[in-house]
DSSP file (Angstrom, degrees, kcal/mol; ACC not computed):
  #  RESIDUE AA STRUCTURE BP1 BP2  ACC     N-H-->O    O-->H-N    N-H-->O    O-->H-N    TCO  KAPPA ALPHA  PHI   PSI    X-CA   Y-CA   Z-CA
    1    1 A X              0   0    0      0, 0.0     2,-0.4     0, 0.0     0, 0.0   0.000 360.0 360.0 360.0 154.4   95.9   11.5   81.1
    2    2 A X        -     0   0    0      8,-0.0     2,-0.5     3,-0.0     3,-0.1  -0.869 360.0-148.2-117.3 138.3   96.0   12.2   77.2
    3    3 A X        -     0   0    0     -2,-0.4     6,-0.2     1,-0.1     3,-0.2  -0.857   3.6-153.0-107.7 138.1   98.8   12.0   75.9
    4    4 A X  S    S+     0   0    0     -2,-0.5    25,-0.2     1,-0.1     5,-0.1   0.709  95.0  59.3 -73.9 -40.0   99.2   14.8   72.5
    5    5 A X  S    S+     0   0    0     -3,-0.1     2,-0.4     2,-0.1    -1,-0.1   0.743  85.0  88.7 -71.9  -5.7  102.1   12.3   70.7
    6    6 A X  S >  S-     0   0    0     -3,-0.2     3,-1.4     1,-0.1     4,-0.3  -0.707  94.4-119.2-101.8 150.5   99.6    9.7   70.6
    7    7 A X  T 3  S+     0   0    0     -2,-0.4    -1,-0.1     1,-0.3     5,-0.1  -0.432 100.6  16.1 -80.9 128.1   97.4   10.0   66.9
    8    8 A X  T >  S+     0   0    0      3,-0.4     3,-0.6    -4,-0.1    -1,-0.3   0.621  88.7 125.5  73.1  -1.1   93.6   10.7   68.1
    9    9 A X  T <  S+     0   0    0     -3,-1.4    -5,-0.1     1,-0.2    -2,-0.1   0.877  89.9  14.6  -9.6 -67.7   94.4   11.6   71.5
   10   10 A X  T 3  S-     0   0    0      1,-0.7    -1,-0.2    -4,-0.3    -2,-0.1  -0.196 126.4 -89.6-124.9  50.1   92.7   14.8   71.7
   11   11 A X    <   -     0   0    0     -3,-0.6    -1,-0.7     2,-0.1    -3,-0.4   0.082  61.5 -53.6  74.9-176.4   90.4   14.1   68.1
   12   12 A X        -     0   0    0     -4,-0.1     2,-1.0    -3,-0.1     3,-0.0  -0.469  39.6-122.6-103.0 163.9   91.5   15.0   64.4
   13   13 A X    >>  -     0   0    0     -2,-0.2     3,-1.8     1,-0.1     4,-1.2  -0.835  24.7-144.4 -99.6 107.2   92.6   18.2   62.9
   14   14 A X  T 34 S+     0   0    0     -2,-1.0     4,-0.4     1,-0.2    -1,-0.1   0.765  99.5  48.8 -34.9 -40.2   90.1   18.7   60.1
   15   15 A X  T >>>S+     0   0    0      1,-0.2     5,-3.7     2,-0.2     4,-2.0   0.779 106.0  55.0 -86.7  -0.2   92.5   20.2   57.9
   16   16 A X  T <45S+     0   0    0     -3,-1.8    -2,-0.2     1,-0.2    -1,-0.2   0.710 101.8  61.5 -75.4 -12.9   95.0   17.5   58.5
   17   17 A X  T 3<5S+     0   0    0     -4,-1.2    -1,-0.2     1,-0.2    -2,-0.2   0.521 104.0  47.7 -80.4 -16.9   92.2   15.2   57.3
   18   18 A X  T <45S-     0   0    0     -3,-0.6    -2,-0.2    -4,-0.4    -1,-0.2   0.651 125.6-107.6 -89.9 -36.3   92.3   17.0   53.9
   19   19 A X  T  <5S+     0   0    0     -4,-2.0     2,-0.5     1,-0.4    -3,-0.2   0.604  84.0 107.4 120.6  15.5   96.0   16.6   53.9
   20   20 A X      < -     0   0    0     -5,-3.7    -1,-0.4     0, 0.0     2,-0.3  -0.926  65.3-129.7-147.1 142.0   97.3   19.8   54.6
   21   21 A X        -     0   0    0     -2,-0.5    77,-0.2    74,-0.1    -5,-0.1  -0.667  20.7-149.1-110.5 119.7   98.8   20.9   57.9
   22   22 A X    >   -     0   0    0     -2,-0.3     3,-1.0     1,-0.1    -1,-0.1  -0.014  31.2 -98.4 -96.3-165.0   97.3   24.1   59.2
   23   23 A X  T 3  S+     0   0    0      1,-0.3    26,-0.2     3,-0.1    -1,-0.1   0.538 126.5  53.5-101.6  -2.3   99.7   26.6   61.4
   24   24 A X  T >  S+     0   0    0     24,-0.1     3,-1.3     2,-0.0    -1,-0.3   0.661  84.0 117.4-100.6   3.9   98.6   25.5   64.4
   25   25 A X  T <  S+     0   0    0     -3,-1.0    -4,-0.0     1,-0.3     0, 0.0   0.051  85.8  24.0 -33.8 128.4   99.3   21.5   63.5
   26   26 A X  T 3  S+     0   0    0      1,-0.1     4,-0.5   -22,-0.1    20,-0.3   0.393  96.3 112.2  95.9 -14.1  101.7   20.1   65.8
   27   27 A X  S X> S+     0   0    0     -3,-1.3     3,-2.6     1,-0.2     4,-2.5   0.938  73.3  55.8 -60.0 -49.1  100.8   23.1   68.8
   28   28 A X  T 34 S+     0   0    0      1,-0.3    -1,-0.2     2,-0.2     4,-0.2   0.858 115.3  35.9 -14.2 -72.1   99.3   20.9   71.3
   29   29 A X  T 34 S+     0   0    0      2,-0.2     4,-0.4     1,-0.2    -1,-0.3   0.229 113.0  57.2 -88.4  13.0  102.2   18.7   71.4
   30   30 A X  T <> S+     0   0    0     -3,-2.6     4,-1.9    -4,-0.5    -1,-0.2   0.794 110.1  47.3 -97.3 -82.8  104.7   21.5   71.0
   31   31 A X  T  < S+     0   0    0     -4,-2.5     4,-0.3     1,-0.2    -2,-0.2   0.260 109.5  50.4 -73.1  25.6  103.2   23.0   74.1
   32   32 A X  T >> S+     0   0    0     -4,-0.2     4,-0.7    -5,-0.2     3,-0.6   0.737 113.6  52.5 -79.4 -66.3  103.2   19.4   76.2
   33   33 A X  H >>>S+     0   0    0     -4,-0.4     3,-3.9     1,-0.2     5,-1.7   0.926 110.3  44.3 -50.2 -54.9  107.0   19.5   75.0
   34   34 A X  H ><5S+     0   0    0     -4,-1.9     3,-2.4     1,-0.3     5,-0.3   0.822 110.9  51.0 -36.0 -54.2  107.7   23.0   76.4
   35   35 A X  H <45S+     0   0    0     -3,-0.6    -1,-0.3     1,-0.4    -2,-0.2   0.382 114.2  46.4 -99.3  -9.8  105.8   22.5   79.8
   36   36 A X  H <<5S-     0   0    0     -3,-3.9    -1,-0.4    -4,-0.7    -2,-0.2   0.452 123.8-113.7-110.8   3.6  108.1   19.1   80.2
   37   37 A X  T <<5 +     0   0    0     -3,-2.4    -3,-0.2    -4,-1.6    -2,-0.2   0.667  69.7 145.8  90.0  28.8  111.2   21.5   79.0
   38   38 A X    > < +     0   0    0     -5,-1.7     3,-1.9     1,-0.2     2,-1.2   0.177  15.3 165.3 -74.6   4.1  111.5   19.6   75.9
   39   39 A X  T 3> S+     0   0    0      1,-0.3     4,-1.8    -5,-0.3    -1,-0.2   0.290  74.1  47.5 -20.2 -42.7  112.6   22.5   73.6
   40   40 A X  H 3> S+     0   0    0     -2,-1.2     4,-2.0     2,-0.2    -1,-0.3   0.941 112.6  49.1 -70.7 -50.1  113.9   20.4   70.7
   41   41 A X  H <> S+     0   0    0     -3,-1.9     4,-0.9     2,-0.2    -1,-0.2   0.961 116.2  45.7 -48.0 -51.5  110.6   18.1   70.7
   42   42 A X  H >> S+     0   0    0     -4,-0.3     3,-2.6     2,-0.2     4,-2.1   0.986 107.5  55.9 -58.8 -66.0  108.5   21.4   70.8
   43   43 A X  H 3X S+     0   0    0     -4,-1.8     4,-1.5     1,-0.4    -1,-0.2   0.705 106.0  49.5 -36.0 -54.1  110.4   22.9   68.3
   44   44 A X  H 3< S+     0   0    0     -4,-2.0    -1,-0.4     2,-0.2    -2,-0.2   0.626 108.1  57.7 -79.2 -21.7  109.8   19.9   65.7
   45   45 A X  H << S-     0   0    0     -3,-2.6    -2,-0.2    -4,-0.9    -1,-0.2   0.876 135.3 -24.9 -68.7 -49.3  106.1   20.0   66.3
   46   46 A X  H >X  -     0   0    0     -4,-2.1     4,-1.0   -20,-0.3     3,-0.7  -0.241  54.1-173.1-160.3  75.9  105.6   23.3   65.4
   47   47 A X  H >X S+     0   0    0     -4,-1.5     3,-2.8     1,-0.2     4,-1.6   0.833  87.5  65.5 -26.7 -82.6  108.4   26.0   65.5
   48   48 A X  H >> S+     0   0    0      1,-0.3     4,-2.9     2,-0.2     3,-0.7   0.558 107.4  48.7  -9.6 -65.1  106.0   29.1   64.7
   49   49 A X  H <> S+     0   0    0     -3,-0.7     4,-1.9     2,-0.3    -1,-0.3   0.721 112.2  48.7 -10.6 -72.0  104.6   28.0   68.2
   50   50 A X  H << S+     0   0    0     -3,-2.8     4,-0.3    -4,-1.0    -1,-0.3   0.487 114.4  41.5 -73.5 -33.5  108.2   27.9   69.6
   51   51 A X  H X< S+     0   0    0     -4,-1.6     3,-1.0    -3,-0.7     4,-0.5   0.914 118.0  41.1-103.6 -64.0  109.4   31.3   68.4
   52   52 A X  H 3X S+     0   0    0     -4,-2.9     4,-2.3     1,-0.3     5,-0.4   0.829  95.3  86.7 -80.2 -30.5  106.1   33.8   69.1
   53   53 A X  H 3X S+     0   0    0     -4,-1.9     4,-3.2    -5,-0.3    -1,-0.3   0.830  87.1  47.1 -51.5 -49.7  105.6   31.9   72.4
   54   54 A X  H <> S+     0   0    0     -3,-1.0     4,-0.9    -4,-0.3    -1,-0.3   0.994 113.3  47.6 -44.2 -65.1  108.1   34.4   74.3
   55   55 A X  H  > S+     0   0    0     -4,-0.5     4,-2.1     1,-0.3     5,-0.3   0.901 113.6  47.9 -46.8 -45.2  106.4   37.4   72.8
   56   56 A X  H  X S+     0   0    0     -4,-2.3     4,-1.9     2,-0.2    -1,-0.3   0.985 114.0  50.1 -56.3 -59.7  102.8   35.9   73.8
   57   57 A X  H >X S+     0   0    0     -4,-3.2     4,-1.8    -5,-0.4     3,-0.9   0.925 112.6  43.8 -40.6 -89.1  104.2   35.4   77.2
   58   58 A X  H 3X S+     0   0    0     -4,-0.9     4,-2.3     1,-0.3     5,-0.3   0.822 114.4  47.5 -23.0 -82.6  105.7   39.0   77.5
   59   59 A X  H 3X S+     0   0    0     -4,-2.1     4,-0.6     1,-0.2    -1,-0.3   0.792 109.5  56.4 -41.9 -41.1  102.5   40.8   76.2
   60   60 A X  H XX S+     0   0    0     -4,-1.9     4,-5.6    -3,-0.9     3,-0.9   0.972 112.2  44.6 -38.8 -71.8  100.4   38.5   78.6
   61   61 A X  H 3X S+     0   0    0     -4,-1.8     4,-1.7    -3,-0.3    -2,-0.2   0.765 115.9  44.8 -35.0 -48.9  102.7   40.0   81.5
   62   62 A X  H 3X S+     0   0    0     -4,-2.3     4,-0.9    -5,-0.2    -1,-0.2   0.617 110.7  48.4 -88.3  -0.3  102.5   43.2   80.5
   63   63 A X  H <X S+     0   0    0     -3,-0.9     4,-2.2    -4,-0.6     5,-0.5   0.905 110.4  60.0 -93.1 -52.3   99.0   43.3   79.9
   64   64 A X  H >X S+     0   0    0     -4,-5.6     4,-2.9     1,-0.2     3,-0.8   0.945 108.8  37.6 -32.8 -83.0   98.7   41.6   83.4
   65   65 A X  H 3X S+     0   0    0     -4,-1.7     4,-2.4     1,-0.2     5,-0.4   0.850 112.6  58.4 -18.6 -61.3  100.4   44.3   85.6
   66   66 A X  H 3<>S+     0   0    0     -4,-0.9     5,-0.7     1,-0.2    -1,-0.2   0.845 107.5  39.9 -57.7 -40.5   99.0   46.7   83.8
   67   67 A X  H <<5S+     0   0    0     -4,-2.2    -1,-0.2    -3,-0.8    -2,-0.2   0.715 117.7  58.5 -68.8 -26.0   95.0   45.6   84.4
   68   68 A X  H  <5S+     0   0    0     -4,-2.9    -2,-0.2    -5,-0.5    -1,-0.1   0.994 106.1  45.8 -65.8 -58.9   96.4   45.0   88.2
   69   69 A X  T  <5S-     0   0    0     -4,-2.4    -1,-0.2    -5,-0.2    -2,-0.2   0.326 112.0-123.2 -53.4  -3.7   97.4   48.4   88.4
   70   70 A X  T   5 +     0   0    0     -5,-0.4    -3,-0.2    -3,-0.2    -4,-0.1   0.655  65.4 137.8  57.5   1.8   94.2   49.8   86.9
   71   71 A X      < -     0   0    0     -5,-0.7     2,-0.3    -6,-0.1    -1,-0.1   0.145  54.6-116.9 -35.5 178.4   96.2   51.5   84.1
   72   72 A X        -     0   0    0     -3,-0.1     2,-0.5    -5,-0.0    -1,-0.1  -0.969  32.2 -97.5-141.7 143.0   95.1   51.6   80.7
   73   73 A X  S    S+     0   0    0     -2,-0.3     2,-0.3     4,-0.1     5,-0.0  -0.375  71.3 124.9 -38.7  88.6   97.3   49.9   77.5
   74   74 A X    >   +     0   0    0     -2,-0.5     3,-1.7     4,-0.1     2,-0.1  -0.993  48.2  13.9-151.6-174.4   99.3   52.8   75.9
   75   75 A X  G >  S+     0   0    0     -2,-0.3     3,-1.7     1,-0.2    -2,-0.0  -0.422 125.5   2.4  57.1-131.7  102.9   53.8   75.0
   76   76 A X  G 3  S+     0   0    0      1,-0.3    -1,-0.2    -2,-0.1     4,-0.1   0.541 124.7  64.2 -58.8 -12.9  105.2   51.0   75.0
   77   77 A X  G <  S+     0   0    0     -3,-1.7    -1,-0.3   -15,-0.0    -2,-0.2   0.425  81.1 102.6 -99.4  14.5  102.9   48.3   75.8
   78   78 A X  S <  S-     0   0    0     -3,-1.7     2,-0.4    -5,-0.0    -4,-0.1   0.225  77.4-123.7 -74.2-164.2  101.3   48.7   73.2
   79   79 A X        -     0   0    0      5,-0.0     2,-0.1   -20,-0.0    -2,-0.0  -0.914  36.7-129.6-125.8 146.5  101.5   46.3   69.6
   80   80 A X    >   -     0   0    0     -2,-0.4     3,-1.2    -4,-0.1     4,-0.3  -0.408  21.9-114.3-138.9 124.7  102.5   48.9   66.7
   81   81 A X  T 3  S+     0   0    0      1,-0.2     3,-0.1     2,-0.2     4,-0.0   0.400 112.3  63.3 -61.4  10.9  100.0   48.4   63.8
   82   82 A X  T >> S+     0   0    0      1,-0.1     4,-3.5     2,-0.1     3,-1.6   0.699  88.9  73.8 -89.7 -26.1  102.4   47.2   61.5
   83   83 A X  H <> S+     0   0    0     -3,-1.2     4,-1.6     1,-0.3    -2,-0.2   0.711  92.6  48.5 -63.0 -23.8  103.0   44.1   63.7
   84   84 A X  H 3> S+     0   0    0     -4,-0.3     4,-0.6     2,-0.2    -1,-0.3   0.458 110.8  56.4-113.5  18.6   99.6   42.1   63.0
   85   85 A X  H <> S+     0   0    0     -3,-1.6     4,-1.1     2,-0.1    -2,-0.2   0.848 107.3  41.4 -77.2 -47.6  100.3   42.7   59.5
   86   86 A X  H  X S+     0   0    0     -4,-3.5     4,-2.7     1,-0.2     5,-0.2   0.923 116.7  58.2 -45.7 -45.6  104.0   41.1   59.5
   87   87 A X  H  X S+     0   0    0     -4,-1.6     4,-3.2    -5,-0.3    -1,-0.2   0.968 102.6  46.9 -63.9 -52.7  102.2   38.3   61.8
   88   88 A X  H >X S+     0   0    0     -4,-0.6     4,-4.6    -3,-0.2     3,-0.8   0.969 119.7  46.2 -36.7 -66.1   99.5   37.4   59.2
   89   89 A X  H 3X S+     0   0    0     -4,-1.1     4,-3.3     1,-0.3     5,-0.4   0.893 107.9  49.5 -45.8 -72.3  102.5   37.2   56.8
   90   90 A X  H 3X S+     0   0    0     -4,-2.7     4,-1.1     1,-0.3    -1,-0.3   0.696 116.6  47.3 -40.9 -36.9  104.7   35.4   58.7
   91   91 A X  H <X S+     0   0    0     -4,-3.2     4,-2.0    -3,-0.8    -1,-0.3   0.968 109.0  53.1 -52.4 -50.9  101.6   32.9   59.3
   92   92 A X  H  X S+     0   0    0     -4,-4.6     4,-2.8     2,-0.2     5,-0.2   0.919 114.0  36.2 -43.1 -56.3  100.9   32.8   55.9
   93   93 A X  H  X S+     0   0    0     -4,-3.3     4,-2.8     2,-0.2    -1,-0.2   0.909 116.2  66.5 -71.8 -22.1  104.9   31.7   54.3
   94   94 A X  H  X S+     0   0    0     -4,-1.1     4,-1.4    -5,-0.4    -2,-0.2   0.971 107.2  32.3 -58.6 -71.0  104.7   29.6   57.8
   95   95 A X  H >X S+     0   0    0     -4,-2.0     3,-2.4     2,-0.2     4,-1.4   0.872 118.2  53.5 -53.6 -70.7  101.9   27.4   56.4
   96   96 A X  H >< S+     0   0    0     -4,-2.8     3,-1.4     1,-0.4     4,-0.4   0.854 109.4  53.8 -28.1 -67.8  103.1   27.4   52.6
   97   97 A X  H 3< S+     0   0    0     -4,-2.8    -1,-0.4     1,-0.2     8,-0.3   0.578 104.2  49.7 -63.2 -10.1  106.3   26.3   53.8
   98   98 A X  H << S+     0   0    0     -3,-2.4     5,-0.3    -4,-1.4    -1,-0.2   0.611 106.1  54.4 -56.6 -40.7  105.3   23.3   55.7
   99   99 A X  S << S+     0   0    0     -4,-1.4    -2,-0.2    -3,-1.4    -1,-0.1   0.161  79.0 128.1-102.9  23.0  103.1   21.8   52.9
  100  100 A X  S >  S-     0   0    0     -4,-0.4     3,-1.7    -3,-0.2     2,-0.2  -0.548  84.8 -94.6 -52.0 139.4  106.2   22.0   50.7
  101  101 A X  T 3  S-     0   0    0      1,-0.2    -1,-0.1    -2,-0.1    -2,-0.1  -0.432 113.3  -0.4 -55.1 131.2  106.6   18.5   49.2
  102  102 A X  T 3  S+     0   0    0     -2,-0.2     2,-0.3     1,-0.2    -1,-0.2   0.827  87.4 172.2  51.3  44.1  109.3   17.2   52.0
  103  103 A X    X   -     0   0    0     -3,-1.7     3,-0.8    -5,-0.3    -1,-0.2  -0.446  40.2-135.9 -91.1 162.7  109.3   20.2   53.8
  104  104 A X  T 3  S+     0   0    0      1,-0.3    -1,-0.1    -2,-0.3    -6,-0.1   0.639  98.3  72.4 -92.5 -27.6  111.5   19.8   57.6
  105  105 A X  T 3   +     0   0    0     -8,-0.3    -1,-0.3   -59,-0.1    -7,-0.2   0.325  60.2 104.6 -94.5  18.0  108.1   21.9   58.9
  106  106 A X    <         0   0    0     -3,-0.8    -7,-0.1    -8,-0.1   -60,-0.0  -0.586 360.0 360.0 -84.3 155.3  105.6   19.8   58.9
  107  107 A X              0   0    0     -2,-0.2   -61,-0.1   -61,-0.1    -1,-0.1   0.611 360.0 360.0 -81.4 360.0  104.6   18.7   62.3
């Protein structure tokens, strides 16, 4: 079994090999911590992760039912086009803020 906390587990992250920690750094072993109900552990590998994960979950769900049901994506289940701009953004200051010299967000 592979362990995610251990360095070189599951191979190198190419941009961690340049030295800068891309916005999915730390997910792996964020979502090992969740799935053992670690929330604080997860959280310190990669927060972004930690916070969109409900919303991924939910949209997953709703998308399920809905394809069960042979309905088609509209109205409320939909994602509002404003949303995958704010998401880009939100990636974007996510990464910045990470590779801050001593930033608390790095994984």
């Amino acid at each position: 079994m592979r362990d995610p906390h251990r360095a070189g587990s599951w191979g190198l992250c190419p941009s961690s090999l340049l030295g800068v920690w891309c916005p999915g750094c730390g997910g792996l072993r964020a979502v090992n911590d969740l799935t053992h109900g670690d929330l604080a552990a997860a959280a310190s590998s990669n927060l972004l992760l930690v916070l969109l994960a409900p919303a991924a979950l939910a949209l997953l769900a709703v998308w399920t039912v809905r394809r069960w049901q042979a309905r088609p994506l509209r109205g409320a289940a939909t994602v509002p086009g404003w949303s995958v701009g704010a998401l880009l953004t939100l990636v974007a200051v996510f990464t910045v803020l990470r590779n801050l010299p001593g930033a608390w967000l790095a994984p």
